[in-house]
C-alpha positions in Angstrom: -16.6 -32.2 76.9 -16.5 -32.8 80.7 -14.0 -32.0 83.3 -13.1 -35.2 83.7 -11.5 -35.6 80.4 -9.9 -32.4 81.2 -8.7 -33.3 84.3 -5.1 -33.9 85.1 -3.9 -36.1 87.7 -1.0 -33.5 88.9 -1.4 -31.0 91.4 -2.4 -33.6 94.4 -0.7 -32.9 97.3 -0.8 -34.7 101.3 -0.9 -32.6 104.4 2.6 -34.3 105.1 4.5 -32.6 102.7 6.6 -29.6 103.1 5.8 -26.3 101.7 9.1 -25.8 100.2 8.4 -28.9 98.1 4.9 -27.8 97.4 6.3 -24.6 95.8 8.7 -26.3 94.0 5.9 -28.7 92.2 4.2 -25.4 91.3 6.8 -23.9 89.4 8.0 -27.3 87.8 4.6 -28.6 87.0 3.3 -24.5 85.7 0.6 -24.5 88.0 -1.7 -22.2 89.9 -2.1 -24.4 93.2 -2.4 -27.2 94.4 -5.3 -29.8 95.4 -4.3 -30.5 99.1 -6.0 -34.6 99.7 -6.3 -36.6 102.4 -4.7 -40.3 102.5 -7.8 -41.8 101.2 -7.6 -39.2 98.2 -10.3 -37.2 99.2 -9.8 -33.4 98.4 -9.5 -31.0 101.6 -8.1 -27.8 100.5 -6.5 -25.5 97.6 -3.3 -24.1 98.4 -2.5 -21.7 95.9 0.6 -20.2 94.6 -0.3 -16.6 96.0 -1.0 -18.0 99.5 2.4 -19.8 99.4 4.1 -16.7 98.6 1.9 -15.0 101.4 3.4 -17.6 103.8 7.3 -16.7 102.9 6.7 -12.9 103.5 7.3 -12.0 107.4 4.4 -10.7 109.3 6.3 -7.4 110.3 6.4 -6.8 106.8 2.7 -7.6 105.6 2.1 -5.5 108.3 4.1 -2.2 106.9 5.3 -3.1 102.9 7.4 -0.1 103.0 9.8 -2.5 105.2 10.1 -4.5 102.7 12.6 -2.0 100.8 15.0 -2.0 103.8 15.9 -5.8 103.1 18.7 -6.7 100.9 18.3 -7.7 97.5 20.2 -11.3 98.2 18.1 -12.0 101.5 14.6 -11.0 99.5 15.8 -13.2 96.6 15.9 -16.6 98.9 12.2 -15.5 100.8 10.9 -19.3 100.1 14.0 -21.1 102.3 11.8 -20.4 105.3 9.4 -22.6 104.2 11.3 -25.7 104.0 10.6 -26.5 107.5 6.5 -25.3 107.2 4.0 -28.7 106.5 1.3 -28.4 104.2 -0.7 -29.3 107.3 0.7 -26.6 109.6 -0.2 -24.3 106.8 -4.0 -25.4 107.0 -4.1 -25.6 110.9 -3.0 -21.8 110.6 -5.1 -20.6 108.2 -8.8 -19.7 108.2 -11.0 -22.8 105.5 -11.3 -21.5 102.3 -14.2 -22.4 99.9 -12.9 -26.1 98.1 -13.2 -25.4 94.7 -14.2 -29.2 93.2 -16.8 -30.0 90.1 -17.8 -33.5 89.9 -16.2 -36.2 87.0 -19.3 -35.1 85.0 -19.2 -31.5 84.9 -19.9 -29.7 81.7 -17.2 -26.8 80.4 -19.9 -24.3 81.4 -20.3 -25.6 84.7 -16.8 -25.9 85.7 -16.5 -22.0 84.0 -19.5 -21.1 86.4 -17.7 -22.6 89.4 -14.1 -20.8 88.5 -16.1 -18.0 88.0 -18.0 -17.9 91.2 -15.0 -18.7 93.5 -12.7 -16.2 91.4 -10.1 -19.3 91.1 -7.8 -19.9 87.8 -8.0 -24.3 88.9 -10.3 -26.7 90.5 -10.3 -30.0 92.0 -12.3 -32.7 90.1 -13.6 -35.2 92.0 -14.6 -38.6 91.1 -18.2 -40.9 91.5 -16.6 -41.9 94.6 -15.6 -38.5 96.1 -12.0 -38.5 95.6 -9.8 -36.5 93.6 -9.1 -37.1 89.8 -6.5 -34.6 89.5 -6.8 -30.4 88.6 -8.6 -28.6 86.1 -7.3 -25.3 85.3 -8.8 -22.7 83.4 -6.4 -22.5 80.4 -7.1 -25.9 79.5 -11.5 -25.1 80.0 -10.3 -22.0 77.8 -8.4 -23.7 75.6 -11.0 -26.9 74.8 -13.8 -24.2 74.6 -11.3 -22.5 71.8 -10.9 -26.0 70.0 -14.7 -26.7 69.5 -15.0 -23.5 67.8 
């Protein structure tokens, strides 16, 4: 089996969309992240769900997490509504490039393992013959195909 037969074509993303809206694709869609692309559908980025939830948590309180205890219940509960005004491209102007996580259309399950493995990342970005993106690969389904052909 190769990624590309794995690959689904959710968890694409512009850098035009709001944050708010990417976290709301990640719950509804069950995923890890998303593939951030350009407009010609080449991959730039991974946004995952921990760095969104890194983004909705104040600086003062990354700072001491004891504060963090001080803040009601109801106000904690709605720590995403800051986001709604936050770009997907603000968010990567901000923050320092992480490693892409892609495998090619062609990728064997062991390779796209390796690469998941390596980068310590629970999806990937498959890209196609012509550089842009197919769609996600996460490691549930690699898991779960490996599972099937045993």
């Amino acid at each position: 089996m190769i990624a590309k037969q794995l690959a689904q074509p959710v968890g694409l993303v512009t850098t035009s969309d709001s944050v708010h809206d990417v976290a709301r694709r990640m719950v509804d869609e069950g995923l890890p992240g998303l593939a951030v692309v350009a407009d010609d559908g080449r991959p730039l980025a991974v946004l995952p769900a921990s760095q969104v939830l890194g983004l909705a948590v104040p600086a003062y309180i990354k700072d001491d997490p004891s504060l963090a205890r001080v803040v009601d219940e109801a106000s904690a509960d709605r720590l995403i509504d800051g986001l709604a005004s936050l770009t997907v491209q603000g968010v990567l102007d901000d923050a320092e490039p992480d490693l892409l996580g892609t495998v090619p259309h062609d990728a064997t399950l062991l390779e796209v393992a390796c690469v998941m493995s390596q980068l310590r990342v629970s999806f990937l970005v498959v890209s196609g013959p012509d550089g842009k993106a197919l769609g996600t690969i996460t490691a549930q389904s690699v898991l779960g195909a490996s599972l099937s052909q045993a």
